[in-house]
C-alpha positions as CSV (number, residue, x, y, z in Angstrom):
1,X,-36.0,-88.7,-45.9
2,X,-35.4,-85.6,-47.4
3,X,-32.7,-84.6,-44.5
4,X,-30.8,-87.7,-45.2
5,X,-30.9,-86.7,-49.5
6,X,-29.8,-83.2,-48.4
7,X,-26.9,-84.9,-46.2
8,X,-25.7,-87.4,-48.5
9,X,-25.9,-84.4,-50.7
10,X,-23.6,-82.1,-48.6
11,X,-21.2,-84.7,-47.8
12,X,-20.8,-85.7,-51.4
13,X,-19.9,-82.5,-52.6
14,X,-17.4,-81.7,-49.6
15,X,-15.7,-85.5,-50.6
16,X,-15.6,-84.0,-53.9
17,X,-13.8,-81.0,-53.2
18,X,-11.2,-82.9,-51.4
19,X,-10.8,-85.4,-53.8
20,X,-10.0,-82.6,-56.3
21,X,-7.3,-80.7,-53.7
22,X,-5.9,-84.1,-53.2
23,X,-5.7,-84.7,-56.9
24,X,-4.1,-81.5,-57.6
25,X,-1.5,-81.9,-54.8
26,X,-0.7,-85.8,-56.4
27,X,-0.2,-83.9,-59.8
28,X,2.2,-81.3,-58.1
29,X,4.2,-84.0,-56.0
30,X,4.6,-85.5,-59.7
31,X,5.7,-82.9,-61.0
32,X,8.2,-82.3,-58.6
33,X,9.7,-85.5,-58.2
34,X,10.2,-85.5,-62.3
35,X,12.2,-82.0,-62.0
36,X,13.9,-84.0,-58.9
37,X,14.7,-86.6,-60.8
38,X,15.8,-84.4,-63.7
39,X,18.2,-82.5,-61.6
40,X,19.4,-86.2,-60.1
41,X,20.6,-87.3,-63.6
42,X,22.1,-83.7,-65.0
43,X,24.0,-84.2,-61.0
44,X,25.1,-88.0,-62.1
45,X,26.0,-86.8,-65.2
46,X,28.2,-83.9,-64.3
47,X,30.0,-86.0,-61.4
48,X,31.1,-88.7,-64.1
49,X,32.6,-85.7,-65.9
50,X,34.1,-84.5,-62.9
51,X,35.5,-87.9,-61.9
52,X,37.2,-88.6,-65.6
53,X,40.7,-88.9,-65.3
54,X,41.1,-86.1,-68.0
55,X,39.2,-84.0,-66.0
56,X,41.0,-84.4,-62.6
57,X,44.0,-83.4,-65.1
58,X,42.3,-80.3,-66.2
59,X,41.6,-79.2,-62.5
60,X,44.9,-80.3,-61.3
61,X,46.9,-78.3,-64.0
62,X,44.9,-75.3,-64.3
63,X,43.7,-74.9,-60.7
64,X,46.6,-76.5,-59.0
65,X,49.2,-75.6,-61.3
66,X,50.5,-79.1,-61.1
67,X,52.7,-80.5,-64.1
68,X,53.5,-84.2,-65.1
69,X,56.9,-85.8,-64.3
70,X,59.4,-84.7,-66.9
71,X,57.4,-82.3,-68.2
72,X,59.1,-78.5,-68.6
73,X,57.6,-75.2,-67.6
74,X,58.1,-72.0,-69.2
75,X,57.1,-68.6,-67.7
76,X,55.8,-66.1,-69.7
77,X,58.4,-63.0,-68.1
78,X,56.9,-60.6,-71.0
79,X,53.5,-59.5,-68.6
């Protein structure tokens, strides 16, 4: 009888220590699918900004150099 208490015993304690590593690994997991998430929206966020017709403006004129029809460039010959 007492061989069985001691078992029960043993294996209790060795359930217990995985049920607190698994635990701590959920809590991690949670922790990084909120930053996940977090970084998901600031990502949806930033590509409606990108996709805004005012921005593809910005872009196209300041990277592209790209001017509206009937618009008028000057060039700055002073630099």
């Amino acid at each position: 009888m007492a061989v069985v208490l001691i078992y029960a015993a043993i294996t209790f304690a060795a359930q217990s220590h995985e049920l607190y590593i698994l635990k701590l690994e959920i809590k991690q997991l949670e922790q990084k699918i909120a930053r996940e998430e977090e970084e998901k929206r600031r990502l949806l966020e930033e590509k409606d900004e990108i996709s805004s017709d005012e921005s593809i403006e910005k872009i196209a004129r300041e990277k592209l150099g790209m001017v509206k029809d009937g618009e008028r460039v000057f060039v700055d010959t002073n630099n």
